[in-house]
C-alpha positions in Angstrom: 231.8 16.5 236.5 228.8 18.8 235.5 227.8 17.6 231.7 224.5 19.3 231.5 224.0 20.5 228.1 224.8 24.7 227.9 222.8 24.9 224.3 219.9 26.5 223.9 217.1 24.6 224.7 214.8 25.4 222.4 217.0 24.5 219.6 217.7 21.0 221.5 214.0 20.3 221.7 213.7 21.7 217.8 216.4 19.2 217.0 215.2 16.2 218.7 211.4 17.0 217.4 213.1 17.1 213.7 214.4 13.6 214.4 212.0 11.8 216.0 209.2 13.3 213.5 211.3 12.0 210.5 211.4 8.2 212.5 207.5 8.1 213.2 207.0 9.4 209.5 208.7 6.7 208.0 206.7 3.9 209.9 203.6 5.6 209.1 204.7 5.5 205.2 205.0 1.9 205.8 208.8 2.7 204.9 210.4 0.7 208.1 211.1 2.2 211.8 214.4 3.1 213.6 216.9 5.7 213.1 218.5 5.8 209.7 219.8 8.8 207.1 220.2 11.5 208.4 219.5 13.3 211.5 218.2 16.8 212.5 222.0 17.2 213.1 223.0 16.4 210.0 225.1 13.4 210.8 224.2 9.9 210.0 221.6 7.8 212.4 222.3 6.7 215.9 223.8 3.1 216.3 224.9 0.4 213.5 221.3 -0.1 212.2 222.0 -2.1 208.4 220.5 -0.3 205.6 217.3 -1.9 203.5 215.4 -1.1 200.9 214.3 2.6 202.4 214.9 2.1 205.4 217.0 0.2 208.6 216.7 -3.3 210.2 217.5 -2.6 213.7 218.2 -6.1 213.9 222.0 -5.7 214.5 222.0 -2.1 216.6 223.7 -2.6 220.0 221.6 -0.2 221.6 217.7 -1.3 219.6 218.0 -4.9 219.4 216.3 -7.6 221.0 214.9 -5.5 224.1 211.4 -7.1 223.7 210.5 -10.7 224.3 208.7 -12.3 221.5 205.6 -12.1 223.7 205.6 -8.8 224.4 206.3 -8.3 220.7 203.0 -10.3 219.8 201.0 -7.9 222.4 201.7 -4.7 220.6 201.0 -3.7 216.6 204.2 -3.7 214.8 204.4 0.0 214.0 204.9 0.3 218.2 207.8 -2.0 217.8 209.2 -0.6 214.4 209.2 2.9 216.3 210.8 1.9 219.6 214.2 4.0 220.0 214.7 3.0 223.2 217.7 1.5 224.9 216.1 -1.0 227.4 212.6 -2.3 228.5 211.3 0.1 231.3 207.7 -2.8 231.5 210.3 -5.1 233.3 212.3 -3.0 235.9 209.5 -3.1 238.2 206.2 -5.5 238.7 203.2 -3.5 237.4 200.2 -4.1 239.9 196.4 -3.5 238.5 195.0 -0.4 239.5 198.6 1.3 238.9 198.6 4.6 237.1 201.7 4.6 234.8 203.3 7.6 233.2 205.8 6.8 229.9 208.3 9.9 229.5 209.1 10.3 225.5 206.5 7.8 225.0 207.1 8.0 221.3 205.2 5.3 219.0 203.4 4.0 222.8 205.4 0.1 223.2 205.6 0.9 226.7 202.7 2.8 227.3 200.8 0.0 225.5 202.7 -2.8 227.8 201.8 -1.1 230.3 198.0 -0.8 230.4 198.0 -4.3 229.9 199.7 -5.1 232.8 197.7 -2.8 235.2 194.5 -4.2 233.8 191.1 -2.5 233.2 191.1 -0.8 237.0 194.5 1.0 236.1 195.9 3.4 233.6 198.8 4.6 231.7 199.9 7.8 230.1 202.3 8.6 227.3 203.8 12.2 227.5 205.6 13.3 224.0 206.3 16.7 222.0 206.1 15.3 218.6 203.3 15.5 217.1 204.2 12.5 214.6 204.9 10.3 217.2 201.3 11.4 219.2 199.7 10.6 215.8 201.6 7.0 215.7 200.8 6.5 219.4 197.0 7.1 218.6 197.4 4.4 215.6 198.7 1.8 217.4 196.3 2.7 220.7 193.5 1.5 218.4 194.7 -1.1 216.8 195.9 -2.8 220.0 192.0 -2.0 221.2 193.6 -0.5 224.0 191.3 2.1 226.2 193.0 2.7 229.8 195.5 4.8 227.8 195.9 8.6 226.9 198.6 10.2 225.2 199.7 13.9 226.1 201.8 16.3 224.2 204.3 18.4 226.0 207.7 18.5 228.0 209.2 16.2 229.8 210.5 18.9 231.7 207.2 20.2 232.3 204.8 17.3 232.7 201.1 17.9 231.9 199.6 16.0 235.2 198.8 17.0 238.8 201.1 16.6 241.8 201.3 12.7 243.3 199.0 11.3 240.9 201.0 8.5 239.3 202.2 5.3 241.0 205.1 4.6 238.2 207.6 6.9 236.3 209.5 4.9 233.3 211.0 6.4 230.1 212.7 4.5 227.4 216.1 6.3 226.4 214.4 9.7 226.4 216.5 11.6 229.6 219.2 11.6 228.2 217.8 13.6 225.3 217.2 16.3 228.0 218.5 19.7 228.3 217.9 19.9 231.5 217.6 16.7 233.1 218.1 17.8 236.3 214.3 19.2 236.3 213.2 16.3 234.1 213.6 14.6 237.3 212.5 17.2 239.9 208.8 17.1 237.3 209.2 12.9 238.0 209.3 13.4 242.1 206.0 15.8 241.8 203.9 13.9 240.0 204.7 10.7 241.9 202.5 9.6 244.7 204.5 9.1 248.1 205.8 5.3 248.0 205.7 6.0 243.7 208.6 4.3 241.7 211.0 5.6 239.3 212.1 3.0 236.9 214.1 4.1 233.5 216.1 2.7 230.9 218.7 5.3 230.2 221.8 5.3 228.6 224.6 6.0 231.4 228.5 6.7 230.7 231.4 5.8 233.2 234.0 8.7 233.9 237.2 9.6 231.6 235.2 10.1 228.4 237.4 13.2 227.3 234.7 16.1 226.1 235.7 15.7 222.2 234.3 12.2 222.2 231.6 12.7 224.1 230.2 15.2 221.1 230.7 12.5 219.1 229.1 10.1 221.5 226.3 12.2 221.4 225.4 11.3 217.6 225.3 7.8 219.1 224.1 7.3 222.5 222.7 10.7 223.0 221.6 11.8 219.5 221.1 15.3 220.8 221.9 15.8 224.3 224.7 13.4 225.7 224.2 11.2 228.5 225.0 11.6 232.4 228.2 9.8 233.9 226.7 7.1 236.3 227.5 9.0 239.4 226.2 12.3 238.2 222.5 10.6 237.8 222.6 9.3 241.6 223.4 12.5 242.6 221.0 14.4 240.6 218.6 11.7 241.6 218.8 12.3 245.1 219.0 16.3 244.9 215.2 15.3 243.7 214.3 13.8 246.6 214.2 10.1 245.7 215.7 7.5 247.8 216.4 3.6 247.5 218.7 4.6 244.2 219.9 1.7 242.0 222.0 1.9 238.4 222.6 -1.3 236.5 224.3 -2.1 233.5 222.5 -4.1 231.2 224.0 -3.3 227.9 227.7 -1.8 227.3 228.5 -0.6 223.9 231.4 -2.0 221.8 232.3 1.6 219.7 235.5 -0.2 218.2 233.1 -2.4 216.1 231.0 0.4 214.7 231.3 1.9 211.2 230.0 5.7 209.9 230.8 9.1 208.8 228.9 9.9 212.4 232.0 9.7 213.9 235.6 11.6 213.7 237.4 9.3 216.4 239.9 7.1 215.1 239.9 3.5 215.1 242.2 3.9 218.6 240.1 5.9 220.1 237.1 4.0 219.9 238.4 0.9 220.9 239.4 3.2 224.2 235.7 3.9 225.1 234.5 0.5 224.4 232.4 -0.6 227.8 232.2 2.6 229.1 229.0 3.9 227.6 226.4 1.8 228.7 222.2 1.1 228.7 220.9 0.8 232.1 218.2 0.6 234.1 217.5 3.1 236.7 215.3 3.3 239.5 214.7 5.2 243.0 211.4 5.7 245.1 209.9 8.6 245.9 209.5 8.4 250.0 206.0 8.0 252.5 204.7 11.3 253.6 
């Protein structure tokens, strides 16, 4: 089943830009990070995050919490972690070797742009690609106060990546495909810039077949935020139309929505417990083959 999103684009990436501008805004005020109030959309934030003071603790979101180990949390300045919107940890799907070039997708407040530098060392590199300019300005906060300098941050699409052909060794992204329009190029972009034998290694959120279209509108306020997510078989697929080979999806975090409370939701009680499990984080990875 095709679930490509028909809306306009533009207004998608206006949307997205609107909410993700209002999150890096509120960690630069010193106000807390996350997504809480209200979105672009006018419904209230993705996941369960507990209101305080201002602001959210993520502390109890299914999707937020606990994807960094208290090491890597101690590597990075606390704004990159308050920021982080992500779904999974792309640093550990796949060993970073120095020398690497890295490119982060939606590289928002720069956690994993940030991790990854430090893992390819002094000889390698890593770039963060984002459209919001609130989030660029975060990134270039947190790049200095981590005294980080194999790192540049670039603003455009994601759809329309700012680099030359094969000249990246890794691809990760941090719960920012699914935010896509048009995912299917997202990933065509991914292939180009990749050098042959290049990985692809994602956190994503991924859903399993039978979610009826009302709830996936709703879903969207949750896993999605914007765009919706890919059913699991959908993402190979599109994955391999791309060119990639070698593709894995694992599960690493399913979502309980019968334990969730909000206006962001119309689905009954019954309802939700019926789509518990089958929305899911996961991590996502292909190779892009030798010439």
């Amino acid at each position: 089943m095709e679930t490509e999103n028909p809306r306009d684009r533009n207004d998608v990436r206006e949307l997205v830009k609107e909410k993700y501008g209002e999150a890096a805004l509120r960690v630069l005020s010193g106000h807390g990070g996350g997504c809480c109030g209200q979105t672009a959309a006018g419904g209230e934030c993705c996941g369960d995050s507990q209101p305080t003071g201002d602001c959210c603790a993520n502390t109890t979101d299914q999707i937020t919490a606990d994807l960094y180990s208290a090491t890597e949390a101690s590597e990075v300045p606390e704004d990159a972690i308050l920021a982080s919107l992500g779904c999974g940890n792309p640093t550990a799907l796949t060993q970073l070797l120095p020398g690497e070039v890295v490119l982060d997708l939606g590289s928002g407040g720069g956690i994993d742009v940030l991790l990854s530098a430090m893992r390819v060392g002094p000889t390698g590199f890593a770039y963060g690609l984002d459209m919001t300019d609130e989030m660029l300005l975060l990134a270039e906060k947190n790049k200095a106060e981590a005294k980080v300098d194999n790192v540049k941050f670039l603003k455009g699409y994601i759809e329309d990546i700012p680099l030359p052909d094969e000249s990246v060794d890794v691809v990760i992204s941090n719960c920012v495909i699914n935010l896509s329009s048009d995912k299917k190029q997202v990933l065509r972009e991914s292939f180009r810039v990749l050098k042959p034998g290049g990985r692809f290694a994602v956190s994503d959120v991924v859903v399993e077949s039978g979610i009826p279209d009302s709830a996936r509108q709703d879903m969207e306020l949750y896993v999605g935020c914007i765009a919706g997510a890919l059913e699991r078989s959908e993402y190979e697929r599109m994955l391999s139309d791309a060119g990639f080979v070698d593709l894995d999806i694992t599960p690493t975090r399913r979502y309980e929505f019968s334990t969730l409370a909000g206006s962001w939701t119309n689905m009954s009680p019954e309802d939700r417990k019926r789509l518990d499990g089958k929305v899911m984080g996961a991590f996502i990875r292909g190779t892009k083959p030798m010439a």
